[in-house]
Steps between C-alpha positions, in 0.01 A plus 500: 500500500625887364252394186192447738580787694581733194098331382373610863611850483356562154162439622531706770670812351349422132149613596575889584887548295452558163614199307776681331655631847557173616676379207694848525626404866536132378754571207631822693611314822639170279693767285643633842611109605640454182710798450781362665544214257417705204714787595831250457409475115420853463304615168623200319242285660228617314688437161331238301478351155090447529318789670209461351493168754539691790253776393201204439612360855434824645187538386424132613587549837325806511162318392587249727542669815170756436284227410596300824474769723162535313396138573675478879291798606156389332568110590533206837865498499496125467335575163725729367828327631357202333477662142837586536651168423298470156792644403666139396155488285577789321811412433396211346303731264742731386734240408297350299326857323828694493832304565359178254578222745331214482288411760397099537188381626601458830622845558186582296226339694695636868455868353125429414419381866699781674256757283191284585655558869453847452176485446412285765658823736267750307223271592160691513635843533341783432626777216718688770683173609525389134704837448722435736532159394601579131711786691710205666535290186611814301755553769658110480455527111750872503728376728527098324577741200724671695696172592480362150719850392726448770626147319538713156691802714731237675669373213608849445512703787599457852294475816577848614439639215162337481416573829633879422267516229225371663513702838562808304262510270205395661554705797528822205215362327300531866657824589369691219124483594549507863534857560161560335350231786706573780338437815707522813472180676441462857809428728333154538499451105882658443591233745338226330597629148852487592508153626337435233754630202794336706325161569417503166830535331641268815258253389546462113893484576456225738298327213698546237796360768262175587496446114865513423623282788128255532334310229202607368280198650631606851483871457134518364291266758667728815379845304161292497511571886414793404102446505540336818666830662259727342182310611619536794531849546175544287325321745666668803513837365227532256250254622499356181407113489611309162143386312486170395572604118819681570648165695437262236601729195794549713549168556506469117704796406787342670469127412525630155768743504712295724460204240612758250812587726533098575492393125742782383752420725483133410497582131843740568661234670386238260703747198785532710551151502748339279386336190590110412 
């Protein structure tokens, strides 16, 4: 629910707040929640024996946030929700390009239907729509990049000091242009923006809770909910009806990212079974 809500308020306040402001409060206000856990490990937290991780994770959130604020604001937030969760997709992608798994046919043919999915969503769209639309998949494509970092940083690191990193730097990495765009928002906005910076850091910690103490297959189809919520308040608050093409590439995005989710945990339970 935080996740919908956090999606809600960036298409409201995203249309007159420079793009960079927002990600300044976002970062700002999660640095602000977090300082009471990071002030217990002092300056230490930050040491690491791979910066160069953290820096390209940075920069990957970064992307990720602008170019979804980008395609919330410009797109039915059904739509843009929806790209979201081609994230599994890319995933898939950058394994196979950058980390050299090896992807089997299954896996293979899931990844192709989630991308013909997407452009099912894009339907006929016009150029503006297909910018926003390319905005969203850029955005699920920085922040499965993101993730796939995380794994490499784990092994070596702890999860404060990723999370240190991460909050840090991309709310420095916002800050510096800000000043130069710096729009005072309205009392309205300031409200919303600081609901949204907690409810987003509230939100990825529940997640990354639901992952530790949930499997995967149970986690994943609840976040789903997720389109449900925001057609919902797209509808309600927006007036925005779902077209026919966003439904059914929906419909396909998540058959075939949840079969990815499905057949990996089967295949990690399957190699953590004792051989003959």
């Amino acid at each position: 629910m935080s996740m919908a809500t956090t999606s809600t308020i960036i298409k409201i306040v995203g249309t007159h707040v420079p793009a960079m402001e927002v990600v300044s409060f976002r970062y700002g206000l999660s640095l602000v929640v977090l300082f009471p856990i990071l002030s217990r490990y002092g300056w230490s937290v930050f040491r690491t024996p791979r910066p160069g991780l953290h820096l390209l994770r940075i920069v990957g959130s970064t992307i990720s946030i602008l170019c979804g604020i980008y395609a919330f604001t410009r797109l039915p937030l059904a739509t843009a929700v929806c790209l979201t969760f081609t994230r599994p997709l890319f995933m898939i992608v950058l394994a196979l390009l950058f980390l050299g798994e090896r992807v089997r046919w299954r896996r293979g043919l899931a990844t192709v239907a989630g991308f013909i999915g997407v452009l099912i969503v894009a339907g006929p769209s016009d150029v503006s729509n297909l910018l926003a639309i390319l905005a969203g998949l850029g955005s699920a494509a920085a922040i499965a990049g993101a993730m796939a970092l995380v794994r490499q940083q784990a092994a070596v690191d702890s999860t404060a000091t990723i999370m240190a990193w991460n909050v840090a730097g991309c709310g420095v990495l916002a800050l510096i242009p800000t000043p130069l765009i710096w729009q005072t928002p309205q009392p309205t906005d300031l409200s919303l923006l600081i609901v949204f910076g907690l409810l987003g850091t509230l939100g990825q910690y529940m997640m990354i809770r639901a992952f530790v103490h949930g499997e995967s297959t149970v986690v994943n189809p609840i976040d789903y909910g997720q389109i449900i919520v925001t057609t919902i308040i797209g509808y309600m608050m927006f007036g925005e009806v779902p077209t026919i093409w966003t439904v059914a590439g929906a419909a396909i995005i998540i058959a075939s990212t949840l079969y990815i989710v499905l057949r990996e945990a089967k295949l990690r339970k399957l190699s953590l079974q004792p051989g003959p």
